[in-house]
N, C-alpha and C positions, 0 to 999 in steps of 0.2 A: 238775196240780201247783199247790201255794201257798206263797206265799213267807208263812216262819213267824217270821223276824227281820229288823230294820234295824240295821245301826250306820251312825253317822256315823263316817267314816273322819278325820275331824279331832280330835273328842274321845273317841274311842271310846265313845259314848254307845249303848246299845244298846236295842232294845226290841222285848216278843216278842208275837204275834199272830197273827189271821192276817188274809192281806191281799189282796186280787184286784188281778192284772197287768191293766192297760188291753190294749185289742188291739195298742195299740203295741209294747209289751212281749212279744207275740208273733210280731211280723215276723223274718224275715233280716234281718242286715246290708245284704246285699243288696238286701232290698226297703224296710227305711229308706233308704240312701243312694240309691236311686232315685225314693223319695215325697220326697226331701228336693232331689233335683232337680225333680219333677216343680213342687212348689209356686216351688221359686227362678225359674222358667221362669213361674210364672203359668197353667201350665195347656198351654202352648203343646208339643203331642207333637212338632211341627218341631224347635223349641228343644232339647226332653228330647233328642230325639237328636244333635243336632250335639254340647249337650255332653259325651252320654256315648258318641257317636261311634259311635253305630247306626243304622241305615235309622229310617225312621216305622213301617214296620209291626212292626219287633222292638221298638219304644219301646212300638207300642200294644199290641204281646204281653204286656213286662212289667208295662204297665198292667193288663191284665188279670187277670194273675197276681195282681197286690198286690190285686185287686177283692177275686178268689177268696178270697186268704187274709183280707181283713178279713171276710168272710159266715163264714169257717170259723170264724176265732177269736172270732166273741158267739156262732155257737152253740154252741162248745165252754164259751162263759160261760155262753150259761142251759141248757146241761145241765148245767154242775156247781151252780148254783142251786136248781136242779130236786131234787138229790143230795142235797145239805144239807139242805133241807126233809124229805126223806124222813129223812135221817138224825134228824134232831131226831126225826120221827115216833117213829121205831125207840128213840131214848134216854126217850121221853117229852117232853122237853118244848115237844112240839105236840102236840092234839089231830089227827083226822083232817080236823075241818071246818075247823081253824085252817088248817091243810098246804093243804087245796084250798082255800080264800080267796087265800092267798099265792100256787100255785098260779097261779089265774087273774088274780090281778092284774098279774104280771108279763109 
């Protein structure tokens, strides 16, 4: 998925494009409001759970979890990199040596 417009919700200024979401922008709620503990904590899994009032090893569950989904979500980024590349192939405006340059440099 891309996000293909911005408005500013103050001027209703609009503008279209298209635009790649950070990994952040692919977590849960869930898994923000627990990296947003994690970092308030400094890192400390003790802390992460007293405040979010789970055992350490469910803290370092969800730790794990949020690991998971950041690996899931850049490779969901450079396959769709990979996709656009190809597409341009398919539109023309890449060559085939261009596509594998870009390709391998990424």
């Amino acid at each position: 998925m891309h996000v293909c417009q911005m408005r500013c919700a103050a001027c209703g200024t609009e503008v279209q494009g298209e635009y790649r979401l950070s990994w952040f922008a692919r977590l849960s709620e869930e898994q923000l409001a627990f990296l947003e503990t994690f970092i308030r904590c400094r890192g400390n899994l003790k802390d992460v759970g007293a405040a979010v009032g789970v055992s350490y090893p469910t803290a370092r569950g969800r730790l794990d979890n949020l690991v998971d989904a950041m690996g899931r979500a850049r490779e969901d980024e450079a396959a769709a990199r990979r996709l656009a590349v190809l597409g341009q192939v398919r539109e023309g405006a890449l060559s085939v040596d261009e596509a594998l340059d870009r390709l391998r440099s990424k």
